[in-house]
Phi, psi and omega in degrees: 000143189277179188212034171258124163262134141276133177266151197303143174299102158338136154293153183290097172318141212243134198265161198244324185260182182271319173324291176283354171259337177270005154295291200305303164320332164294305168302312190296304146017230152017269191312308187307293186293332192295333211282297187269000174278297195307318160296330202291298166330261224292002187251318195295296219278308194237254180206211212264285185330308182299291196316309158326272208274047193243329182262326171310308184272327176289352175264345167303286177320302178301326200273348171309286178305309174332295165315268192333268181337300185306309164285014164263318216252326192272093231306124147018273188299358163241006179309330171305359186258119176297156181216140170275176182308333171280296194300288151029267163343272218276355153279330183296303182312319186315281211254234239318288188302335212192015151350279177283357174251039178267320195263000000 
Protein backbone atom coordinates (compact mmCIF):
# COMPACT_ATOMS: atom_id res chain seq x y z
CA UNK A 1 0.00 0.00 0.00
CA UNK A 2 1.16 3.54 -1.03
CA UNK A 3 1.23 5.78 1.88
CA UNK A 4 0.84 9.32 -0.89
CA UNK A 5 -2.02 11.36 -0.27
CA UNK A 6 -3.56 14.00 -2.21
CA UNK A 7 -3.74 17.22 -1.40
CA UNK A 8 -6.83 18.75 -1.31
CA UNK A 9 -7.06 22.16 -4.10
CA UNK A 10 -6.29 25.29 -2.49
CA UNK A 11 -8.82 28.25 -2.58
CA UNK A 12 -8.40 30.88 -5.06
CA UNK A 13 -6.92 33.72 -3.12
CA UNK A 14 -9.27 36.52 -2.35
CA UNK A 15 -8.34 40.03 -3.33
CA UNK A 16 -8.52 42.59 -0.66
CA UNK A 17 -8.08 46.32 -2.42
CA UNK A 18 -9.86 47.31 -5.80
CA UNK A 19 -6.97 48.37 -7.18
CA UNK A 20 -6.05 44.18 -7.48
CA UNK A 21 -9.14 43.38 -8.21
CA UNK A 22 -9.73 45.39 -10.95
CA UNK A 23 -5.70 44.14 -12.43
CA UNK A 24 -7.16 40.66 -11.81
CA UNK A 25 -10.00 41.68 -13.92
CA UNK A 26 -7.90 43.52 -16.73
CA UNK A 27 -5.99 40.28 -16.58
CA UNK A 28 -8.84 38.05 -17.02
CA UNK A 29 -9.79 40.33 -20.01
CA UNK A 30 -6.70 40.03 -21.42
CA UNK A 31 -6.67 36.23 -21.20
CA UNK A 32 -10.69 35.63 -22.73
CA UNK A 33 -10.35 38.29 -25.63
CA UNK A 34 -7.38 38.76 -26.80
CA UNK A 35 -7.16 36.08 -28.95
CA UNK A 36 -10.31 37.19 -30.84
CA UNK A 37 -9.93 40.84 -30.71
CA UNK A 38 -6.60 40.27 -32.48
CA UNK A 39 -8.38 38.66 -35.74
CA UNK A 40 -11.23 40.82 -35.20
CA UNK A 41 -8.61 43.81 -35.79
CA UNK A 42 -6.54 42.33 -38.41
CA UNK A 43 -9.62 41.36 -40.46
CA UNK A 44 -11.16 44.55 -40.12
CA UNK A 45 -7.84 46.16 -41.07
CA UNK A 46 -6.45 43.49 -44.02
CA UNK A 47 -8.88 40.72 -45.30
CA UNK A 48 -10.26 37.03 -43.69
CA UNK A 49 -7.07 35.11 -45.02
CA UNK A 50 -4.83 37.40 -42.65
CA UNK A 51 -7.32 37.39 -40.13
CA UNK A 52 -7.57 33.35 -40.35
CA UNK A 53 -4.22 33.14 -39.95
CA UNK A 54 -3.84 35.65 -37.23
CA UNK A 55 -6.71 33.85 -35.01
CA UNK A 56 -4.27 31.03 -35.16
CA UNK A 57 -0.84 32.27 -34.32
CA UNK A 58 -2.76 34.69 -31.38
CA UNK A 59 -4.40 31.45 -29.99
CA UNK A 60 -1.26 29.61 -30.04
CA UNK A 61 0.72 32.93 -28.28
CA UNK A 62 -2.22 33.10 -25.66
CA UNK A 63 -2.18 30.00 -25.08
CA UNK A 64 1.89 30.02 -24.45
CA UNK A 65 1.26 33.13 -21.91
CA UNK A 66 -1.83 31.42 -20.51
CA UNK A 67 0.80 28.24 -19.55
CA UNK A 68 3.38 31.04 -18.31
CA UNK A 69 1.49 32.66 -15.82
CA UNK A 70 -0.38 29.84 -14.61
CA UNK A 71 2.91 28.30 -13.84
CA UNK A 72 4.47 31.07 -12.48
CA UNK A 73 1.96 32.33 -9.78
CA UNK A 74 0.29 28.91 -9.11
CA UNK A 75 1.98 26.69 -5.92
CA UNK A 76 3.65 23.30 -7.61
CA UNK A 77 1.25 20.94 -5.59
CA UNK A 78 -1.73 22.33 -7.30
CA UNK A 79 -0.74 22.75 -10.89
CA UNK A 80 -2.78 19.29 -11.84
CA UNK A 81 -5.93 20.98 -11.41
CA UNK A 82 -7.78 23.14 -14.03
CA UNK A 83 -8.26 26.42 -13.32
CA UNK A 84 -10.03 29.10 -15.76
CA UNK A 85 -8.98 32.11 -16.73
CA UNK A 86 -10.36 34.27 -13.50
CA UNK A 87 -8.80 31.91 -11.19
CA UNK A 88 -5.61 32.23 -13.55
CA UNK A 89 -6.22 36.15 -13.11
CA UNK A 90 -6.62 36.11 -9.33
CA UNK A 91 -3.91 33.70 -8.46
CA UNK A 92 -1.37 35.71 -10.57
CA UNK A 93 -2.60 39.15 -9.04
CA UNK A 94 -2.29 37.41 -5.25
CA UNK A 95 1.36 36.21 -5.31
CA UNK A 96 2.87 38.32 -7.93
CA UNK A 97 1.03 41.55 -8.61
CA UNK A 98 -0.36 42.33 -4.83
CA UNK A 99 2.04 40.38 -2.91
CA UNK A 100 2.23 42.88 0.15
CA UNK A 101 -0.92 43.57 0.38
CA UNK A 102 -2.19 39.76 1.23
CA UNK A 103 -0.41 40.32 4.70
Amino acid sequence: MQDEFIELKEQTPVLHSKKCELTALALRLFLQYATVLTALVSWYLYDLFIALLALVLAFIIMGIVRSKIRNISIPFSQREYHYSDKEIAEWYTAKILCYEEQF
